[in-house]
C-alpha positions in Angstrom: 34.1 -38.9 -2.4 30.6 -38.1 -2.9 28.6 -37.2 0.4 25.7 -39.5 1.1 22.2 -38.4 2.4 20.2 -40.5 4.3 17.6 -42.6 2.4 14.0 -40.8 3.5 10.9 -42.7 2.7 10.2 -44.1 -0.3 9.4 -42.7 -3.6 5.6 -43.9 -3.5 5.3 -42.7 0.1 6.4 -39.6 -0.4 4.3 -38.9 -3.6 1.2 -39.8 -1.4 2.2 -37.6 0.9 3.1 -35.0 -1.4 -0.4 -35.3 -2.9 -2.3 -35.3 0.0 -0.4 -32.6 1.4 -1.3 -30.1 -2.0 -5.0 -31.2 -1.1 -5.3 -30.2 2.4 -3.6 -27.2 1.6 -5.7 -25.7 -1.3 -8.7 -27.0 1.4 -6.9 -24.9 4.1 -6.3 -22.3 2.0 -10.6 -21.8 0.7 -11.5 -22.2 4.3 -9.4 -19.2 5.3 -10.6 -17.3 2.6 -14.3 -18.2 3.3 -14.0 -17.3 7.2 -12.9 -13.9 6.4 -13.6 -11.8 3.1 -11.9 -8.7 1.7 -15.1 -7.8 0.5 -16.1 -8.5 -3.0 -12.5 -8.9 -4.5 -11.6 -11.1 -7.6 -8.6 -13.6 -6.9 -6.5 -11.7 -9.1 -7.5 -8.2 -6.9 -6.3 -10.3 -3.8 -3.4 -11.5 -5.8 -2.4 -7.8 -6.9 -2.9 -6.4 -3.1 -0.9 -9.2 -1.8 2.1 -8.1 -3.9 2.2 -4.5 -3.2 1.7 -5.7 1.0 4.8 -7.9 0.1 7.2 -6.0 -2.1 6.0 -2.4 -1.8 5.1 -0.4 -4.7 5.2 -1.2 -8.3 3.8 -0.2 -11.9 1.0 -2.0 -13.7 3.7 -3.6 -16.0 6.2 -5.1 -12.8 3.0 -6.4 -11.4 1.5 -7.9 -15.3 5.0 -9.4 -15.3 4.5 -11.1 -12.0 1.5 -12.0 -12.5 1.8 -13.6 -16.0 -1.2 -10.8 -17.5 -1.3 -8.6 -20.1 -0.6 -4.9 -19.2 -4.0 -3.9 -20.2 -5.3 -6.9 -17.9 -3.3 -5.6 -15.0 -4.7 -2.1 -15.8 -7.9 -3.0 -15.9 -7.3 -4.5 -12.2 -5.7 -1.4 -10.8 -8.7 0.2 -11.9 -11.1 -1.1 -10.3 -8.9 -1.7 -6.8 -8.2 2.0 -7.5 -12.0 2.7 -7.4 -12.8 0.5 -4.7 -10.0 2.9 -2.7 -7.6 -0.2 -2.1 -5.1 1.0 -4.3 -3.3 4.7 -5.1 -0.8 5.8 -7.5 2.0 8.2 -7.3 4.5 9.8 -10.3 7.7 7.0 -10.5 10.5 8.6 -9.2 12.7 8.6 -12.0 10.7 7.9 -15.3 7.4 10.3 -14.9 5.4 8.4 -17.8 4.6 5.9 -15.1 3.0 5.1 -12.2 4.1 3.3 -8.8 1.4 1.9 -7.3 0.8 1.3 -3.4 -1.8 0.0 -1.0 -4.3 2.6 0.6 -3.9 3.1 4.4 -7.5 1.9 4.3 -6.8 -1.5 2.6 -3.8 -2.1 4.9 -6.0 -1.5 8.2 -9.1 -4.4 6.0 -5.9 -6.6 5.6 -4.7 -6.2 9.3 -7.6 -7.1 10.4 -8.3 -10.0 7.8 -5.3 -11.3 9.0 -6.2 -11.3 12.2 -9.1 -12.7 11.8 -7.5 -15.7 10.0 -4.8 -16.7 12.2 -7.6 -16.1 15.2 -10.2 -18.9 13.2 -6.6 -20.9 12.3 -5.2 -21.4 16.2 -9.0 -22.2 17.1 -9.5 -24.7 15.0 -6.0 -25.9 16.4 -6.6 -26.4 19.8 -10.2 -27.6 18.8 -9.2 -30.3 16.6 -5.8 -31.7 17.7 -4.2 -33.0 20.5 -1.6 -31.2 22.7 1.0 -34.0 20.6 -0.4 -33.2 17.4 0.1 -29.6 17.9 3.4 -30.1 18.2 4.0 -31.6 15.4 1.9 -28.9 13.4 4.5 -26.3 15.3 7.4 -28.4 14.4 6.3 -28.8 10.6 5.4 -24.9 10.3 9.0 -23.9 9.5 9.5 -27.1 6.9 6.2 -25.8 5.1 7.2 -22.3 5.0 10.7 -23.7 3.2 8.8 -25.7 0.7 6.8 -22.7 0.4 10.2 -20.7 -0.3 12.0 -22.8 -2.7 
């Protein structure tokens, strides 16, 4: 016997939703960016940095991979984060022709404090924008967003 899941909303609903839920995201998203800067970082510089913050260090070609580039591309990158003293490299462990690459105590104190500065703009504009109730629906949806985010 097949299990049955309840219904949900419609198809149409949901689309909506799912559309205007991809819009104020990407807004969300620009407006965090524009309250606090990394400086003058490319997208794909904030892209790279976010990966190594994430998953630790890695070689110009696991990042290229991840990030759909060209080696070269991803070189190119590295170089200039590497100049810009976000980024250092170190001999790989067990295969010397390459290099591991891994954030700069100096880019993970910027990013700490980015952060920071992003979740401090984010809960103001909280509490300054909805109600005690709509907060806690924001609080409730946080962990639904975060598995859509996941999946």
């Amino acid at each position: 016997m097949a299990s049955r899941q309840p219904a949900g909303i419609g198809t149409a609903r949901l689309s909506v939703a799912a559309a205007d839920l991809r819009i104020a995201i990407g807004k969300l998203r620009r407006r965090l960016r524009d309250e606090v800067s990394l400086g003058d970082l490319t997208w794909s510089q904030v892209a790279v940095l976010g990966h190594l913050e994430r998953d630790g260090p890695a070689t110009v070609t696991a990042l290229a991979q991840v990030e759909g580039v060209r080696p070269q591309s991803m070189g190119a990158t590295i170089g200039a984060l590497e100049a810009a003293g976000m980024v250092s490299g170190a001999s790989h462990p067990t295969d010397g022709r390459q290099t591991l690459w891994s954030l700069t105590q100096r880019c993970r104190d910027l990013v700490k404090v980015s952060r920071a500065a992003r979740e401090d703009w984010l809960l103001r504009t909280i509490r300054a924008q909805l109600t005690p109730e709509e907060q806690d629906v924001l609080a409730k949806a946080a962990p639904l967003l975060k598995r859509i985010a996941e999946a």
